[in-house]
Phi, psi and omega in degrees: 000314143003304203287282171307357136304270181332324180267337183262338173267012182250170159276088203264154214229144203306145187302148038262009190236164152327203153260153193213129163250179185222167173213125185271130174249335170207167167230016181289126193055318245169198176219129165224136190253150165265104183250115159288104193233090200292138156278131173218060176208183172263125173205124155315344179195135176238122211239134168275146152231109215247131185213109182259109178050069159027045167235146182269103192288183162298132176281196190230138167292150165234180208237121173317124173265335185138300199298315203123005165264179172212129185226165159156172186275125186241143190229116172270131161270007158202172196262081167228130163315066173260180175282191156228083186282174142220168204217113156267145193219095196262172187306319195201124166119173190270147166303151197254110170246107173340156179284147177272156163224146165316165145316317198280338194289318204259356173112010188281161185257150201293329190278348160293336190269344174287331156293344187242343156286318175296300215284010159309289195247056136286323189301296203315349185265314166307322175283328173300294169335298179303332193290328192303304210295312156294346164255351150294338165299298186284351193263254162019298200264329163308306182277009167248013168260311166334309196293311178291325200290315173290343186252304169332299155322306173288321177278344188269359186272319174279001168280316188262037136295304171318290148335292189314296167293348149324294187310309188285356181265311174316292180305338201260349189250352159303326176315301201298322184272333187259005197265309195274015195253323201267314124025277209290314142230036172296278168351303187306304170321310192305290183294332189269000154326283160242033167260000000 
């Protein structure tokens, strides 16, 4: 059962090369994968090329197992479903490169990478929120300063409504009052006049 597991999580790849898997080892910074590749050539070197949102990352040397594999760890700096080539580089004549595959492709499970898209964009929804929160703050506060600015303004209009007929009430009846003093004593003259 081992066998048919292994076989159902790997890919096999047009010759000179095999079956070739991938393994997720860790997800701590990045992503680092343990990537597996059977040769069925002579080759001095064999290389992974890993190609991410359709930029070509650096490649990765692998390590001769002995066997006809070639293995090593590849370090991702983010957790993404990218391709994969490999490159046989033999002693004399050009190089060989293999069709690229997903990750998913090569057996990594899938649900790592779904998981690392929701938790992506749960931050990005926290952040939108927060950012939602702070501009219902500053609107709030705007509009609770317009609201004193506008009451300030009506009060200070009904105070020197309240003042104004005071004042005119006040001049007309100080009037009112020397109009009738001087009335009072011109009369007052009069009579000592013809007395």
């Amino acid at each position: 059962m081992p066998v048919v597991l292994a076989l159902l999580l790997s890919v096999v790849l047009s010759p000179p090369f095999g079956a070739a898997e991938a393994t997720a080892v860790s997800t701590t910074g990045g992503l680092s994968l343990e990537v597996m590749v059977e040769v069925n050539a002579p080759a001095t070197a064999v290389l992974v090329r890993p190609v991410g949102q359709g930029t070509e990352l650096p490649p990765v040397a692998l390590t001769d197992q002995g066997d006809g594999t070639w293995a090593g760890i590849v370090d991702l700096t983010t957790v993404e479903n990218i391709q994969v080539a490999f490159e046989l580089i033999p002693s004399s004549g050009p190089s060989t490169v293999s069709e690229t595959h997903t990750l998913t492709d090569l057996g990594v499970d899938r649900a790592l990478f779904e998981s690392s898209v929701g938790s992506g964009a749960t931050e990005e929804d926290e952040d939108a929120a927060a950012n939602r929160q702070w501009v219902w703050l500053a609107l709030a506060a705007g509009a609770a300063g317009l609201a004193l600015l506008v009451i300030w303004a009506f009060w200070d209009r009904d105070e020197e409504s309240d003042e104004a007929p005071d004042e005119s009430h006040d001049a007309s009846s100080a009037g009112t009052l020397d109009d009738t003093s001087g009335i009072t004593d011109n009369t007052a003259d009069a009579d000592q006049e013809t007395s």
